[in-house]
N, C-alpha and C positions, 0 to 999 in steps of 0.2 A: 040243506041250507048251508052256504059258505060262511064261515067264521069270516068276522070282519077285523080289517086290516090293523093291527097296532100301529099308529102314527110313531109313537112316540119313540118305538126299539132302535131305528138308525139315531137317532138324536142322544139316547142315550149309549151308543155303543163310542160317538163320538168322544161324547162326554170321558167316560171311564177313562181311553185312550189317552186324550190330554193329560188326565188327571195321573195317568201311570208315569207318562211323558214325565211331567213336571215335577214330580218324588222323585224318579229317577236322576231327573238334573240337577235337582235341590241335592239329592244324597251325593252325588258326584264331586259337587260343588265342595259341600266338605269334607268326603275324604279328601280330596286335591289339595284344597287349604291345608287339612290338619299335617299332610305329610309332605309338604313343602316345608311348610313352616320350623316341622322338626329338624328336619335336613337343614334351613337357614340358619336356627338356633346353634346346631353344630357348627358352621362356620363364624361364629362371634355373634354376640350380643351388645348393645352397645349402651350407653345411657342415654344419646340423643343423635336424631339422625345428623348431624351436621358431626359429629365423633366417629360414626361412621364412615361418613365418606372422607374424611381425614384420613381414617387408617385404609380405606379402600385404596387413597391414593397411594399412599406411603408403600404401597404393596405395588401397585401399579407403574410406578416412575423412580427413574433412577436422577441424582445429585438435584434433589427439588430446593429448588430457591424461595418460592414462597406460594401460599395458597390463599386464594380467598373466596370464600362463599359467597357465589353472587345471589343465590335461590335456595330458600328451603323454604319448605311447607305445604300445604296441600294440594293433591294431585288435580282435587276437582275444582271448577272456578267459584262454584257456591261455600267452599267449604265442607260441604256436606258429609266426607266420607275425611272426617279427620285423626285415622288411624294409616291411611295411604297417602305416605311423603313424598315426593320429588324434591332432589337436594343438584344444583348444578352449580359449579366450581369452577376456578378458572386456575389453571395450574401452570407456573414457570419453573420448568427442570431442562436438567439437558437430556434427555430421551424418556420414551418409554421401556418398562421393563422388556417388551418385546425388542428393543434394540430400534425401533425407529425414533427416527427423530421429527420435533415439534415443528410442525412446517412454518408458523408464524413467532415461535420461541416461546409460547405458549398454546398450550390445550385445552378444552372447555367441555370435562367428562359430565355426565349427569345419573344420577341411581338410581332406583324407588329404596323407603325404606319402607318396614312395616310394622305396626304395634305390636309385640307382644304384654303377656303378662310381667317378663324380668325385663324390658327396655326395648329396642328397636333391633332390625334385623334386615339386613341386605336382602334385596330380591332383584335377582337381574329380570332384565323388560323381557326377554323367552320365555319365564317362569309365567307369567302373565301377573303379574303383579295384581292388576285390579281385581282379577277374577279369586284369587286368593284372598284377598280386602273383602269383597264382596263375602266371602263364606266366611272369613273370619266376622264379619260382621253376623251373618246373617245366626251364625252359632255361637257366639261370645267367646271369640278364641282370643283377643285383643286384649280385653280385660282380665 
């Protein structure tokens, strides 16, 4: 007599695989944050992101005549993820540090910043910013 067929073993081989999947992404996630974050921390700390990008600039341009904050605040439109800042600036200087110069006599940089526990902290858009916010969220690195 033939043993009869387990329905159920592909369905759960599926299962497992997702489920290794998704620890794996989950764990990924926050090593990536937590040593990002550290590496950001070493490049400055700030009290609030609009201090940040002040000194970002001031690093960034050379004989700056004046700056003003056109945007700060959060990255998402619900608010919802209010540890991940977007801060954009409008800047009149005569050049950038790289030696070009400001096509319209002004410039219009923009940053991410990100929560930590000692104040905020530059993250360039390569870093992937969100996906860092994200694990910092998801593991309470922000608070």
């Amino acid at each position: 007599m033939l043993e009869k067929k387990k329905w159920y073993l592909p369905l759960l081989v599926v299962f497992v695989g997702i489920a290794q999947y998704a620890f794996v992404f989950v764990i990924g996630i926050g090593i990536y944050s937590t040593v990002h974050l550290q590496i950001q921390k070493g490049d400055g700390i700030y009290r609030t992101p609009e201090e940040g990008m002040r000194t970002k600039i001031a690093r960034s341009y050379t004989g700056i005549e004046r700056i003003e904050i056109e945007y700060a605040g959060t990255n998402s439109f619900d608010g919802s993820f209010p540890d991940v800042w977007f801060v954009i600036a409008k800047v009149w200087a005569a050049s950038r540090s790289d030696g070009k110069a400001l096509s319209k006599g002004y410039s219009n940089p923009g940053s991410f910043f990100l929560r930590v526990p000692e104040g905020w902290v530059h993250v360039p858009e390569g870093k992937f910013p969100e996906v860092i916010g994200l694990g910092s969220w998801i593991f309470g690195l922000s608070r």
